[in-house]
DOLO-729007 format. One record per residue (C-alpha): residue number from 1; residue in one letter; x, y, z. Coordinates in steps of 0.25 Angstrom, whole numbers, plus 5000, padded with zeros to 4 digits. Example, Ala and Ser with C-alpha at 12.3 -4.5 7.8 and 13.67 -1.06 7.14 Angstrom:
<num = 1 residu = A xx = 5049 yy = 4982 zz = 5031>
<num = 2 residu = S xx = 5055 yy = 4996 zz = 5029>
# end
This chain:
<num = 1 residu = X xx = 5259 yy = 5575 zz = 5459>
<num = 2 residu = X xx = 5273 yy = 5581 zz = 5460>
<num = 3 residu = X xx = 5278 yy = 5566 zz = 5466>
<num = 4 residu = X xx = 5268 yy = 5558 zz = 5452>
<num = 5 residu = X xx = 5277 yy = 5571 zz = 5443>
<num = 6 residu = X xx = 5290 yy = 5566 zz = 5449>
<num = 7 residu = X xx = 5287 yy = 5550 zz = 5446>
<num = 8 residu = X xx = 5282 yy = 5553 zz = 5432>
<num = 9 residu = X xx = 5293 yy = 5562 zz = 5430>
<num = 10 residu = X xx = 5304 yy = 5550 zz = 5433>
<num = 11 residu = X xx = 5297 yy = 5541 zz = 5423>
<num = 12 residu = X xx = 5298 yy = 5552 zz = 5411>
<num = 13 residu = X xx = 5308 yy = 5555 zz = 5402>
<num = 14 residu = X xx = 5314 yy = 5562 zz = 5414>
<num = 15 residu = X xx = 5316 yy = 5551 zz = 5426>
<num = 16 residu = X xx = 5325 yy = 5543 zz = 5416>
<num = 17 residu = X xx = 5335 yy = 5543 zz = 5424>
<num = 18 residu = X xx = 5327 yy = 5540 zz = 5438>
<num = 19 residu = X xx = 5322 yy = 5528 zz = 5431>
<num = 20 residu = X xx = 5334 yy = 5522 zz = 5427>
<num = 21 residu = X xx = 5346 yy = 5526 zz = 5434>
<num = 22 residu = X xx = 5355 yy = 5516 zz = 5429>
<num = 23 residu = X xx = 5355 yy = 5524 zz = 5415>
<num = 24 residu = X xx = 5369 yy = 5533 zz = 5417>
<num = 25 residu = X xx = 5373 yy = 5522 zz = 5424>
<num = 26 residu = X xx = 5370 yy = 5512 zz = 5411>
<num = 27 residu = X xx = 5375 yy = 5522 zz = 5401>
<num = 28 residu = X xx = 5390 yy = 5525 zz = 5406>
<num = 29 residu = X xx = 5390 yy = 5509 zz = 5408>
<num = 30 residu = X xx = 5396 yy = 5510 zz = 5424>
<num = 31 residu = X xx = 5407 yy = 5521 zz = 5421>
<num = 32 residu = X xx = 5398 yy = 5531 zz = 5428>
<num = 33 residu = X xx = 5403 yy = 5522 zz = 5441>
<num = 34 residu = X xx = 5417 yy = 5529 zz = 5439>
<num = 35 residu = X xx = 5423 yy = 5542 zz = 5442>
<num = 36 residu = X xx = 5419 yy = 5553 zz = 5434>
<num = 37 residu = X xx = 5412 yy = 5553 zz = 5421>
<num = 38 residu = X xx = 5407 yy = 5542 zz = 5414>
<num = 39 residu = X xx = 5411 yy = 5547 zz = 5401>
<num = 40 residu = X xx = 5425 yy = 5549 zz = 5404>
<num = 41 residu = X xx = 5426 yy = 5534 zz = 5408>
<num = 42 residu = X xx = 5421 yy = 5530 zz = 5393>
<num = 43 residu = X xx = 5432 yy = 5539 zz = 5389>
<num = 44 residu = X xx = 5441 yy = 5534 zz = 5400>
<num = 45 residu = X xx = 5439 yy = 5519 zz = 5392>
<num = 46 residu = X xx = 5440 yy = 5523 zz = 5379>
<num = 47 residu = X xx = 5453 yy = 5528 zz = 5380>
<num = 48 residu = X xx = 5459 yy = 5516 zz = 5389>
<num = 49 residu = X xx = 5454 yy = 5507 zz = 5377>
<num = 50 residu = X xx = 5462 yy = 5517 zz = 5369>
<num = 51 residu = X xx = 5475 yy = 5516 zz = 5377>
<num = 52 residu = X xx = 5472 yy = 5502 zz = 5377>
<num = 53 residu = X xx = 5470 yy = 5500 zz = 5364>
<num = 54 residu = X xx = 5485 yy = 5509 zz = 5362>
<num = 55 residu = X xx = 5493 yy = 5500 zz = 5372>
<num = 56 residu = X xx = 5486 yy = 5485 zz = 5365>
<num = 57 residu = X xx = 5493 yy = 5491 zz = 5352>
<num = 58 residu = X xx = 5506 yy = 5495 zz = 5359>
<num = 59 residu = X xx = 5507 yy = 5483 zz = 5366>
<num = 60 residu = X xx = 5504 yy = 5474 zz = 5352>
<num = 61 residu = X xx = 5512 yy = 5481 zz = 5346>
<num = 62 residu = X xx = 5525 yy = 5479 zz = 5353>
<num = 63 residu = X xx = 5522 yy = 5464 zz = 5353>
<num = 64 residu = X xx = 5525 yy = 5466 zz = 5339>
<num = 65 residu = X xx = 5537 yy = 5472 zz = 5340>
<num = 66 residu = X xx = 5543 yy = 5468 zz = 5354>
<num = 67 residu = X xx = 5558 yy = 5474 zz = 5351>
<num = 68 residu = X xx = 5553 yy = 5485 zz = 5346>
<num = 69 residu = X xx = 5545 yy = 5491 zz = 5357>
<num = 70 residu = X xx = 5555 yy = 5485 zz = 5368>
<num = 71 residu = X xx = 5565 yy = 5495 zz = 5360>
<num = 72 residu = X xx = 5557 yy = 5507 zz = 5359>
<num = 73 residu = X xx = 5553 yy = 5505 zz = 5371>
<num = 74 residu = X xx = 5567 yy = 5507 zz = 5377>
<num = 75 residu = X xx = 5566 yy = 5522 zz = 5373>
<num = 76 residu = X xx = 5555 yy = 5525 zz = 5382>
<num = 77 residu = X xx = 5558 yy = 5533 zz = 5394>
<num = 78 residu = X xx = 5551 yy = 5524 zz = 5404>
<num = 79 residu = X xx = 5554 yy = 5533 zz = 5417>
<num = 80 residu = X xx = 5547 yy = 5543 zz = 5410>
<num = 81 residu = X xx = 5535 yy = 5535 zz = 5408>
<num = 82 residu = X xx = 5537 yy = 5533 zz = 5422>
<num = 83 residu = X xx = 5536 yy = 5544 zz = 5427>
<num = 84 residu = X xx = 5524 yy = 5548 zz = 5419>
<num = 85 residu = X xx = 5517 yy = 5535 zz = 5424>
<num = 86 residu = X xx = 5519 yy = 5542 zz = 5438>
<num = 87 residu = X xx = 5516 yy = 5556 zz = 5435>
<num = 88 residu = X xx = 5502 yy = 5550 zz = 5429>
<num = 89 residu = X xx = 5499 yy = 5540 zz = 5441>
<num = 90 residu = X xx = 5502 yy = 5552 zz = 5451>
<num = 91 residu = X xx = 5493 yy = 5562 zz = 5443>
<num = 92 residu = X xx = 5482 yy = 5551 zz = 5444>
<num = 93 residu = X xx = 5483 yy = 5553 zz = 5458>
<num = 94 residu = X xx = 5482 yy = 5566 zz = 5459>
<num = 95 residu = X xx = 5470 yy = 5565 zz = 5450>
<num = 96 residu = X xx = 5464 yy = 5555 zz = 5460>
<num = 97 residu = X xx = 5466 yy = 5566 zz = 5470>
<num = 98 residu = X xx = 5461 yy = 5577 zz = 5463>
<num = 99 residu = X xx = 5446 yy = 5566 zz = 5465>
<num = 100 residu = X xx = 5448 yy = 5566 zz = 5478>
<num = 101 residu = X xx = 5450 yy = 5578 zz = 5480>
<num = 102 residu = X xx = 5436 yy = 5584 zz = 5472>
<num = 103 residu = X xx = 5429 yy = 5572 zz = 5481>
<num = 104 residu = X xx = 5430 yy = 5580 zz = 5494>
<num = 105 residu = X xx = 5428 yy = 5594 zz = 5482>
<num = 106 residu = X xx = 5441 yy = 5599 zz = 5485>
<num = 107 residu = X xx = 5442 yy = 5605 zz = 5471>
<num = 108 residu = X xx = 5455 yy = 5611 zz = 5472>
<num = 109 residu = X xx = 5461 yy = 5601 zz = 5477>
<num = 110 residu = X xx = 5456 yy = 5591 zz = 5464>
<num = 111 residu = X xx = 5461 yy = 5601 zz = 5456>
<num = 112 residu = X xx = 5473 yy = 5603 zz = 5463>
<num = 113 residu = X xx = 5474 yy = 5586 zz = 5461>
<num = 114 residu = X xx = 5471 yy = 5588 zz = 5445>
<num = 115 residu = X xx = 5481 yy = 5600 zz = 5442>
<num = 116 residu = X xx = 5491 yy = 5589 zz = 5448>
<num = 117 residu = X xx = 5486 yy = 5576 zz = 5440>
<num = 118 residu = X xx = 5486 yy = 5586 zz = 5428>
<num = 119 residu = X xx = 5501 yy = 5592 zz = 5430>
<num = 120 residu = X xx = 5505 yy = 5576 zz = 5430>
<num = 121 residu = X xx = 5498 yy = 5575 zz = 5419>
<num = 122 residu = X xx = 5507 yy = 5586 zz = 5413>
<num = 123 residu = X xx = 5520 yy = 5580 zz = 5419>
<num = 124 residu = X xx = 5516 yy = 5566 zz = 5412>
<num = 125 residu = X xx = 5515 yy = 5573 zz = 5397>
<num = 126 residu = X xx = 5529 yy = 5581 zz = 5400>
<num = 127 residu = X xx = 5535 yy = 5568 zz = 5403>
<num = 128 residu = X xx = 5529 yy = 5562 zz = 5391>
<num = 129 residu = X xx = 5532 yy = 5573 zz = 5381>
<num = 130 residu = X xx = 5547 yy = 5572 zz = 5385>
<num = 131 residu = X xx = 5545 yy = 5557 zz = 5385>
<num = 132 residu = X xx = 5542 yy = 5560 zz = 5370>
<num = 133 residu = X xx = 5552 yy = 5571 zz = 5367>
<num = 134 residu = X xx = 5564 yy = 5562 zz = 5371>
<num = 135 residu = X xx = 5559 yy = 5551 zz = 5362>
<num = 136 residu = X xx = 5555 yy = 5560 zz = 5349>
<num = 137 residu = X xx = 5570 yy = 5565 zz = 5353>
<num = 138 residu = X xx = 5577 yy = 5555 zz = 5349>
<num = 139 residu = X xx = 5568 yy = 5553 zz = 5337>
<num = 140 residu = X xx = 5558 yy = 5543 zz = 5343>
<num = 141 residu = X xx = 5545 yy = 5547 zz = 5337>
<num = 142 residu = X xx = 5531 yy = 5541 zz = 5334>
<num = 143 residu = X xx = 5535 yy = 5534 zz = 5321>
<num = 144 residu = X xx = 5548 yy = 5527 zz = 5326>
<num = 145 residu = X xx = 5542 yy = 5514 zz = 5330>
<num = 146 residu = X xx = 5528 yy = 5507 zz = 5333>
<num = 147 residu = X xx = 5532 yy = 5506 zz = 5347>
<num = 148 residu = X xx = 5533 yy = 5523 zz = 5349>
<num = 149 residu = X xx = 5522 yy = 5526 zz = 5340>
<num = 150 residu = X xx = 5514 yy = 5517 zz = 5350>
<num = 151 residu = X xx = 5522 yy = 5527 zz = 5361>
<num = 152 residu = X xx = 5519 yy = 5540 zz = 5358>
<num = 153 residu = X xx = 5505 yy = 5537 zz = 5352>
<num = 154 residu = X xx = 5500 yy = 5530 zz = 5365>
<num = 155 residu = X xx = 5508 yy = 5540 zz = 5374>
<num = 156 residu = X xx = 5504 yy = 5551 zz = 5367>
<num = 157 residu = X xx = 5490 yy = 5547 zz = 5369>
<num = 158 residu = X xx = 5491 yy = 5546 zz = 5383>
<num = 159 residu = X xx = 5498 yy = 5559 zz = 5383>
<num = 160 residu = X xx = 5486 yy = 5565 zz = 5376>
<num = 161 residu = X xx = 5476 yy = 5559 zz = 5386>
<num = 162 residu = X xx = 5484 yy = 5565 zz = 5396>
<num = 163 residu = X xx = 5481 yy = 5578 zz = 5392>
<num = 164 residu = X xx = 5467 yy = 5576 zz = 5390>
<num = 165 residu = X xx = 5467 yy = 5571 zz = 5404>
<num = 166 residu = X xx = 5474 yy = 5585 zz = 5409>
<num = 167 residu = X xx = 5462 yy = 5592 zz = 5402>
<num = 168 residu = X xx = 5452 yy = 5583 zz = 5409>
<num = 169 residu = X xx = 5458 yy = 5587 zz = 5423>
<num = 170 residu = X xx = 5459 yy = 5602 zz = 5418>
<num = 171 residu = X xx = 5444 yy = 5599 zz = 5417>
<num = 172 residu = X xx = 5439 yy = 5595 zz = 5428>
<num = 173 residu = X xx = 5449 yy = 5603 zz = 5438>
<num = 174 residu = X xx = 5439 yy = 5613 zz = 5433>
<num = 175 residu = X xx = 5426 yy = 5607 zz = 5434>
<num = 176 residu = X xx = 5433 yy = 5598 zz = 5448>
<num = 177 residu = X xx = 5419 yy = 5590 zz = 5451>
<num = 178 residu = X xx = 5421 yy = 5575 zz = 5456>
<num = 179 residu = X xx = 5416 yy = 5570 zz = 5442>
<num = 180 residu = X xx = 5424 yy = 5579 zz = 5435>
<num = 181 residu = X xx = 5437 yy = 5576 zz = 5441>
<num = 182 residu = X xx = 5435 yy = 5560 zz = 5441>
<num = 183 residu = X xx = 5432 yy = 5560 zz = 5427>
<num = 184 residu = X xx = 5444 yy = 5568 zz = 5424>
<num = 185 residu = X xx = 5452 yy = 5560 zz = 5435>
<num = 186 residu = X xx = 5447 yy = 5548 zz = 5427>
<num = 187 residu = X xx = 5454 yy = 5552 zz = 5414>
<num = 188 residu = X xx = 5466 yy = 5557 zz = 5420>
<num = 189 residu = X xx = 5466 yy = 5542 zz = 5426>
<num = 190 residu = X xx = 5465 yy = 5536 zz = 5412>
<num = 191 residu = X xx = 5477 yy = 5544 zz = 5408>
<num = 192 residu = X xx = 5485 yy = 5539 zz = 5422>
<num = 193 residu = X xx = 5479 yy = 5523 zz = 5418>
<num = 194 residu = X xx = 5484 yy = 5522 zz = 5403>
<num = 195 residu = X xx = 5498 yy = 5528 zz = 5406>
<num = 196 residu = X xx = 5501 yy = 5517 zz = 5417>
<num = 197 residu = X xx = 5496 yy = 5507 zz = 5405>
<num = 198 residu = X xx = 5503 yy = 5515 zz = 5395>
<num = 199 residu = X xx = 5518 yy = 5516 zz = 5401>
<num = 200 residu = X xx = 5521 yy = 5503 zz = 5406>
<num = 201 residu = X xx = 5516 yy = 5497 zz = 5392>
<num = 202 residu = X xx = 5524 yy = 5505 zz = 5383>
<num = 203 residu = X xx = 5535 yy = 5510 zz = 5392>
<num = 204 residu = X xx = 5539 yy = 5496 zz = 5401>
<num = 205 residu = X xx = 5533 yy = 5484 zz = 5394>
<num = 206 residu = X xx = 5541 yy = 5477 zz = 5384>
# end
């Protein structure tokens, strides 16, 4: 009887998902083969369509106005952006370490990774709020050409995910589990993606 209970009881409502384990797999379309959370990855590609979508506009805009954007582009400090490129690549690494590390559940260790991918993340925002205060200094601002109004609003956006994404590793250095930190290394590896996109497109090409 208990064996007839147990087969019945995976045809009802209840053995759904018995009968049809392709069901999660269906409804997240494939993500939920990447690391982490599905979830985050729909948000992962909606804000790369986004960036996208910033960079398109960028880039058709200054076919417009060529001499322009070659001008204001001159006032960019491109070693700055340089060096931000690097503080983000090497903060990706540490992230990558910091999975790693909660692979083998050394927990302190992958926290110890995350507190240093976030204090990058920190260095990359000084670096970017000087970047700004030197321009607003000498009286360059949002509204003095389509070129930096492109600027700030797409780096500011960045800047914005970048501390949402110091939030996301605060998170789960508390709750440290291997899906928790790959979803949060996940983000934090969006932020690392659009940036090496985002400089070399405003800041070197002309």
């Amino acid at each position: 009887m208990g064996l007839d209970q147990d087969t019945a009881a995976q045809h009802d409502g209840s053995g759904l998902m018995d009968d049809d384990p392709q069901s999660s797999s269906d409804a997240w379309g494939g993500l939920e083969a990447l690391p982490g959370h599905p979830l985050m990855w729909v948000l992962i590609l909606s804000e790369l369509v986004v960036f996208g979508a910033f960079l398109l506009t960028f880039s058709a805009a200054r076919i417009g106005d060529p001499a322009g954007f070659a001008n204001d582009q001159l006032h960019l400090d491109r070693v700055m952006g340089g060096i931000n490129t690097l503080v983000l690549l090497t903060s990706g690494l540490l992230a990558v370490f910091a999975v790693r590390a909660i692979k083998k559940d050394a927990v302190l260790q992958c926290r110890a990774w995350l507190a240093g991918a976030a204090v990058l993340g920190i260095v990359f925002l000084i670096v970017k709020l000087i970047e700004y205060g030197t321009k607003i200094d000498v009286g360059i601002g949002l509204e003095t050409s389509t070129f930096f109004t492109l600027y700030y609003l797409i780096t500011g956006f960045h800047a914005l995910h970048v501390v949402m994404g110091l939030g996301v590793l605060g998170i789960v250095a508390i709750w440290p589990n291997l899906t928790n930190i790959e979803t949060g290394t996940a983000f934090w590896h969006m932020i690392d993606m659009v940036w090496v996109l985002v400089f070399p497109v405003i800041y070197l090409l002309r």
